[in-house]
C-alpha positions in Angstrom: -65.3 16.4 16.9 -65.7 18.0 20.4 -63.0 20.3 21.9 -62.5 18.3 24.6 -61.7 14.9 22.3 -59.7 16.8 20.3 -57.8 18.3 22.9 -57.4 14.5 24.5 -56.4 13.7 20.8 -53.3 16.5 20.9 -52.1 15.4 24.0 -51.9 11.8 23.3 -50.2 12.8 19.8 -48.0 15.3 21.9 -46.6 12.2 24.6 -46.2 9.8 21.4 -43.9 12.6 19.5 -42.3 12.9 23.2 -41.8 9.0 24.1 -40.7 9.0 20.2 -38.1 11.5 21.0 -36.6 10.4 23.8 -36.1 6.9 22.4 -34.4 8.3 19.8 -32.5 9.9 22.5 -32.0 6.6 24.1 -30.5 4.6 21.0 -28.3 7.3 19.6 -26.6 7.8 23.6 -26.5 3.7 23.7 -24.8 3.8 20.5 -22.2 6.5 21.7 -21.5 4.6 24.7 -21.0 1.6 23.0 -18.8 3.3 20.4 -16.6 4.8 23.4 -16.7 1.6 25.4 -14.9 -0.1 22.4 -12.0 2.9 21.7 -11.3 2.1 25.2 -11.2 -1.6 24.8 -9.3 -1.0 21.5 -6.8 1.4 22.9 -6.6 -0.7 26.3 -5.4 -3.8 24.0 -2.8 -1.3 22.0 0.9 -2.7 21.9 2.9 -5.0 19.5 1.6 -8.3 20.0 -2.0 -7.4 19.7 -3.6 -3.7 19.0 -7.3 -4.4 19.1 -9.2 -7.2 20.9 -11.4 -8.0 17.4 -8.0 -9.4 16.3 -7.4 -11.9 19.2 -10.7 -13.0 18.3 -9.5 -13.4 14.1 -10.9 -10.7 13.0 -8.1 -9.0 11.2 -8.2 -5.2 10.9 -7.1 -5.7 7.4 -4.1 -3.4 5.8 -5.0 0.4 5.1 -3.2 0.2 1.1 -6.3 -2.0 0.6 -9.1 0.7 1.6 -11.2 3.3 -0.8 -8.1 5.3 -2.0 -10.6 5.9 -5.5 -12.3 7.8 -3.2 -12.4 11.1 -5.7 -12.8 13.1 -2.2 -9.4 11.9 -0.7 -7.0 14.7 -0.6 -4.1 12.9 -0.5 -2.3 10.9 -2.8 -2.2 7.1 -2.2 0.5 5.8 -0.3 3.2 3.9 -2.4 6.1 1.7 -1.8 4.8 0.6 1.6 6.8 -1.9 3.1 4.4 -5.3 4.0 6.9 -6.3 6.8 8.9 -5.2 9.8 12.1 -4.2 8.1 14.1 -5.5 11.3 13.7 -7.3 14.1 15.9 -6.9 17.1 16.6 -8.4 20.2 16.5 -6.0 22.9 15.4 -1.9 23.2 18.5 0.8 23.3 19.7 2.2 26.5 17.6 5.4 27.4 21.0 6.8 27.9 20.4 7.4 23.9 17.4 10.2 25.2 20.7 12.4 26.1 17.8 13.8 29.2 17.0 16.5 26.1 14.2 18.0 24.0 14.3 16.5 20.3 12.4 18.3 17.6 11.8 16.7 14.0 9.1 16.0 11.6 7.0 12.9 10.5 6.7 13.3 6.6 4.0 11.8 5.4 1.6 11.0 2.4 -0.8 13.7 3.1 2.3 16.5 4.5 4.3 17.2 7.2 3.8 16.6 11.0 6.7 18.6 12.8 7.0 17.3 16.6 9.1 17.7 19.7 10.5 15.2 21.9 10.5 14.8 25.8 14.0 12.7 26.5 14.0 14.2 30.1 10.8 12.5 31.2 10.1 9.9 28.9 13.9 8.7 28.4 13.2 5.0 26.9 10.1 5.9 25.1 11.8 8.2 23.2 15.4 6.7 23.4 13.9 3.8 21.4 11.8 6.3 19.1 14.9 7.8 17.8 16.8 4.6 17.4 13.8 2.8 15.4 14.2 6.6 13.5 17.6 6.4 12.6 17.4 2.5 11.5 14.3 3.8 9.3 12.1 1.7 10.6 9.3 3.4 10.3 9.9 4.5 6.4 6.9 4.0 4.2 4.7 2.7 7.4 1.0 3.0 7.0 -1.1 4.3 9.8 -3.0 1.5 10.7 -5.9 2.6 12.9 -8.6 6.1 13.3 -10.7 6.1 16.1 -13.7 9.1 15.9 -15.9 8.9 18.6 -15.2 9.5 22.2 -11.1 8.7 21.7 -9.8 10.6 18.8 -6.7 9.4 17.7 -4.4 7.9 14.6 -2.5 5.0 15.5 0.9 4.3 13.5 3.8 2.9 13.6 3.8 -1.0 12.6 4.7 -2.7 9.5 2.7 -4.7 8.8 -0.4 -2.0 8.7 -2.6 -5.2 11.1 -1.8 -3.9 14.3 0.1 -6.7 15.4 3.9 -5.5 13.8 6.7 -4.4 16.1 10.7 -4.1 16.2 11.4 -7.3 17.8 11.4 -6.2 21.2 9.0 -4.5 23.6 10.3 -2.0 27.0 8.9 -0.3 29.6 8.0 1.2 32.0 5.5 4.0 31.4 6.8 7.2 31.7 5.5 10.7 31.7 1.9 9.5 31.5 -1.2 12.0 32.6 -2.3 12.3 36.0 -5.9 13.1 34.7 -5.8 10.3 32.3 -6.5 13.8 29.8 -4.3 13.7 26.6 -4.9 16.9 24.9 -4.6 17.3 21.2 -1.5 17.1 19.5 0.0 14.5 22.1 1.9 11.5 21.0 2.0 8.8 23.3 3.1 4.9 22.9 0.7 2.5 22.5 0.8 -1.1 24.3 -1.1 -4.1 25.4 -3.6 -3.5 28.3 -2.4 -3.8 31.4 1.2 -4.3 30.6 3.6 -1.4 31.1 6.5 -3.3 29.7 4.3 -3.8 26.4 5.8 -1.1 24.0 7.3 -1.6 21.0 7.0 0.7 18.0 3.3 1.6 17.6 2.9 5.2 18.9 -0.3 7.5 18.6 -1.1 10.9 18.0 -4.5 12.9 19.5 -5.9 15.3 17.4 -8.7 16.0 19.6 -8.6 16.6 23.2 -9.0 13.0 24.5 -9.6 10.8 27.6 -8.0 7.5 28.1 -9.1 5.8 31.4 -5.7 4.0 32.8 -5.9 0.2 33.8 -3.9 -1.7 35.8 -1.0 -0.7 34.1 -0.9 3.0 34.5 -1.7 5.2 31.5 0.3 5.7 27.9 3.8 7.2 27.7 3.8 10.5 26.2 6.4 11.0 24.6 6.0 14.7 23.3 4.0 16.8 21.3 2.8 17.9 17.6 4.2 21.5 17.1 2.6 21.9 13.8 0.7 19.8 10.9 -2.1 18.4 13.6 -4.2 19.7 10.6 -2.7 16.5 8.3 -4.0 13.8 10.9 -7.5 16.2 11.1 -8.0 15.7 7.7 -7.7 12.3 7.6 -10.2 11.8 10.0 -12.6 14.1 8.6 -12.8 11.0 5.7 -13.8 8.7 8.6 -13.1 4.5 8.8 -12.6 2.6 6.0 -15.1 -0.4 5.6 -13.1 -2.4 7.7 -14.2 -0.1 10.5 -10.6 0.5 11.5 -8.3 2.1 9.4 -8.8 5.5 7.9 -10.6 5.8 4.9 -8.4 7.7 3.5 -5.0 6.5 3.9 -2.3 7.8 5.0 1.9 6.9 5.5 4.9 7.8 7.0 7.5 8.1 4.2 10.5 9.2 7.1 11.4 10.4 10.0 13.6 12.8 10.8 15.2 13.6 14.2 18.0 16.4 15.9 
């Protein structure tokens, strides 16, 4: 073979290993997008009536005591004596008054260990007026966290009964408070979650970041914060280290709340 065919022969080889590449390129940033585009979707459809838009359509996310806890690599121990229904239902949200326009500090003890947090009852006085009431009434005792999302929104969703995203306390409030200006919700936050669009939406499902995360706003406004994670982020890490569970929602590894405890 002559030089110059074989050197027409490398480049052709060369542009097919580049057009290969960059196709590659294409399908994988496609595939991000499309994973992103759907947190946002999800988290834009979060609230008590109806936390992902797959379920309006029937797809159920399906309950987390039901995913692969066999998993021989699953650090924690499986959840037990987790409650199938809301263990109350009431009429109408406490009086923010109940915030006392203070700092609250407790922890969420879980399956997999302790998350210690701190609440903001000076800026986000219903959000977390109705946080410690649901507390105190043990509402969320032996709750499963429900929902993981690992790819452009990182956060563990909790805080409904019924582990299908669709379980509240019988009563929803607004209005957003002490949301982002940036739409930025750094790791470690825990914000409210709610129905897209509707700022008077919340209820009991809540949200924790353990990754710095963006959350476009909508209509509404953005997602109550109402505080921070002062220590254990590394419990809610872990569990999304295992990833989703086949269901594509919940963790794989799952994980409850067993109490909360607030002063």
């Amino acid at each position: 073979m002559s030089k110059p065919q074989r050197d027409r022969d490398r480049a052709r080889s060369k542009a097919k290993r580049r057009e290969e590449y960059f196709a590659t390129r294409r399908k994988k940033r496609q595939k991000r997008l499309a994973l992103v585009l759907a947190a946002v979707l999800a988290l834009s459809g979060l609230g008590t009536a109806a936390i992902l838009m797959m379920e309006s359509s029937g797809n159920a996310t399906g309950n987390t005591s039901q995913g692969e806890s066999t998993d021989a690599n699953n650090p924690c121990p499986q959840p037990t004596d987790v409650v199938a229904e809301p263990a109350f239902q009431r009429g109408k949200p406490p009086s923010s008054d109940l915030a006392e326009d203070r700092k609250w500090s407790g922890t969420l003890t879980t399956s997999c260990g302790d998350i210690d947090i701190e609440l903001d009852g000076k800026n986000a006085p219903h959000g977390v007026a109705s946080f410690v009431s649901l507390a105190s009434e043990d509402f969320y005792n032996n709750t499963q966290c429900h929902r993981l999302t690992t790819e452009g929104i990182f956060v563990l969703q909790c805080g409904d009964p019924t582990g299908k995203g669709t379980g509240g306390p019988g009563y929803t409030y607004g209005p957003i408070e002490n949301a982002p200006e940036d739409d930025v919700y750094p790791a470690g936050t825990l914000a409210m979650a709610r129905q897209g669009g509707d700022g008077d939406s919340m209820g009991s499902q809540f949200f924790i970041t353990y990754e710095d995360s963006t959350i476009p706003a909508d209509d509404a406004g953005g997602y109550t914060v109402l505080g921070q994670v002062t220590s254990g982020l590394d419990v809610v890490r872990t569990i999304a280290e295992g990833g989703l569970s086949t269901n594509g929602v919940a963790p794989h590894w799952p994980i409850a709340i067993e109490k909360v405890a607030l002063k």
